[in-house]
C-alpha positions in Angstrom: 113.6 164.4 83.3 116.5 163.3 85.5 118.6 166.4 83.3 116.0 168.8 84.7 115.1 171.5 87.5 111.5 173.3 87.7 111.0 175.7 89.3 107.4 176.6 88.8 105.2 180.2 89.7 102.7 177.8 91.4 104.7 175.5 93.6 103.8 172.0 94.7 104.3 171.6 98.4 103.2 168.1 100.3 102.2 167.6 103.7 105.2 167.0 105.1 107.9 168.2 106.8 110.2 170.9 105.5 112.9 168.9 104.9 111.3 165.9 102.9 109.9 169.1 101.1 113.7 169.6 100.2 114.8 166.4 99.9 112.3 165.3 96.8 114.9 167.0 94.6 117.3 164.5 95.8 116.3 161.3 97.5 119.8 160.0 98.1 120.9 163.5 99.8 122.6 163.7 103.0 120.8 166.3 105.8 124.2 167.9 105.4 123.1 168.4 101.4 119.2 169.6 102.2 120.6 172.1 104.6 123.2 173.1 102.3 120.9 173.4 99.6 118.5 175.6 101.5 121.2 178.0 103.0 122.0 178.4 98.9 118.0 179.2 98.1 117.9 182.0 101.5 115.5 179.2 103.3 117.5 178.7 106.3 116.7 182.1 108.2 112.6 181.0 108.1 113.3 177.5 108.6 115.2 177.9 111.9 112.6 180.1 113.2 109.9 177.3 113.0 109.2 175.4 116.7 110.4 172.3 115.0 113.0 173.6 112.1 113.5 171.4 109.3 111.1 168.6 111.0 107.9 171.2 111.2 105.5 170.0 109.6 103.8 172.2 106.7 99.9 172.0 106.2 98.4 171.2 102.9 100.6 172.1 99.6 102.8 174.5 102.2 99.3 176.7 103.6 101.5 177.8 106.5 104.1 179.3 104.6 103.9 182.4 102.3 104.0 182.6 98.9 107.7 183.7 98.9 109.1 181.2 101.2 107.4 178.1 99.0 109.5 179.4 96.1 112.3 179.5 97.6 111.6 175.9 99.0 110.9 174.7 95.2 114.9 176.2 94.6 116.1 174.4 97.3 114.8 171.2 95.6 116.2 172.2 92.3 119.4 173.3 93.7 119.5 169.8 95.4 118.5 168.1 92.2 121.8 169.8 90.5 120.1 169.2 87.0 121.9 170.5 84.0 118.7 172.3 82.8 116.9 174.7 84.9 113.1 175.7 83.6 112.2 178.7 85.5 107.9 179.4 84.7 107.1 182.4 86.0 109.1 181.8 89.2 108.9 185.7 90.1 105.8 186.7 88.9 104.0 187.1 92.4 106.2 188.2 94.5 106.5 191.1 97.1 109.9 193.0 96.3 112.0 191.5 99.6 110.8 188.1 98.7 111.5 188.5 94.7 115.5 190.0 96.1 116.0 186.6 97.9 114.6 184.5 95.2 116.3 186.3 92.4 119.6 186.0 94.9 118.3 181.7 95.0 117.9 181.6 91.1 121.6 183.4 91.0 123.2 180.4 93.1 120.9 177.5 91.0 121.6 178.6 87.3 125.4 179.2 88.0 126.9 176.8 84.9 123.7 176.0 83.7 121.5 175.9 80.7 118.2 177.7 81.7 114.6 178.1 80.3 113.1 181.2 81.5 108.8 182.0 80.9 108.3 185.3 82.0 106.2 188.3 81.5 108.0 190.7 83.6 110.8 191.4 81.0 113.4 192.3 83.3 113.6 188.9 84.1 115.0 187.7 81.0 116.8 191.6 80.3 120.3 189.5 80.8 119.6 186.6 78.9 121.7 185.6 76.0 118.9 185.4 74.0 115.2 186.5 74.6 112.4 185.0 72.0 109.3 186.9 71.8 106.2 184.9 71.4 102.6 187.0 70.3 99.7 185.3 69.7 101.7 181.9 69.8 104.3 182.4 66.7 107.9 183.9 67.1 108.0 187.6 66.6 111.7 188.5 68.0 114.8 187.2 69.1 117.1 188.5 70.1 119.5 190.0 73.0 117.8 193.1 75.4 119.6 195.7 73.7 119.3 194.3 69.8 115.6 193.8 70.7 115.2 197.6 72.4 117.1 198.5 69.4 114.9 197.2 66.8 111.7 199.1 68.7 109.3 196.3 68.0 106.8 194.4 70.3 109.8 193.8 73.3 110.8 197.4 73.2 107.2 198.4 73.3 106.4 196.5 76.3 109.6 196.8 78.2 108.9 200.4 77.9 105.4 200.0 79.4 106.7 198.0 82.2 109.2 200.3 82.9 107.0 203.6 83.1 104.3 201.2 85.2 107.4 200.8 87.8 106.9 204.9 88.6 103.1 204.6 88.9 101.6 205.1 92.2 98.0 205.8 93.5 
């Protein structure tokens, strides 16, 4: 486990203050490191506006914080952690847009020189992965990069496409 990073689409916050929220990546960090670490995961602008900063307290499993600033807490660990594997589960699944830009701007900074897992659905996710494996009904049906798996015009093509035409939708 110490050779791996999570960062999860339902994230685990304690009741506790933000910065022993951070520092669980990396018990033997410096305050230095922790602030560091959550400049790198675009924390620090909604940490300094809390009354208290890094010492506010957050309610129960991070209540008083919204959905996009708790993922972007959970990279702050990971980026803390410095783990040579990064698992990312659905880390942008449900996000606003301006949240999912400063998260996917975090995931930039945490799988620089890393070997990373990505589970996603959204499949522009994984679009610049060096190799995408398509899962359907639980048994490999592709692999692949993006553009030999849009080539091929099997299940990933087929549902990238979807996605894409979805992104136009409006009501």
């Amino acid at each position: 486990m110490s050779y791996m990073s999570f960062v999860f689409q339902d994230v685990v916050l304690f009741n506790d203050t933000v910065y022993n929220n951070i520092r669980i990546g990396n018990m033997e960090a410096t305050k230095e490191q922790v602030m560091e670490a959550a400049k790198a995961a675009c924390c620090d602008g909604f940490i300094s506006a809390m009354t208290q900063g890094y010492e506010t307290m957050l309610g129960e499993n991070g209540s008083t914080l919204s959905g996009g600033e708790r993922q972007r807490i959970s990279i702050a660990r990971a980026l803390l952690k410095n783990a040579p594997i990064v698992l990312l589960d659905e880390a942008t699944a449900s996000l606003d847009p301006e949240n999912e830009a400063l998260i996917q701007q975090a995931i930039s900074r945490l799988i620089e020189g890393k070997t990373v897992i990505v589970i996603a659905h959204r499949l522009r996710t994984v679009s610049g992965a060096d190799k995408i494996i398509v899962l359907n009904e639980g048994k490999l049906a592709e692999e692949g990069t993006h553009e030999e798996l849009m080539n091929n015009k099997g299940l990933y093509e087929r549902l990238y496409r979807i996605q894409q035409e979805s992104m136009g939708w409006s009501v």
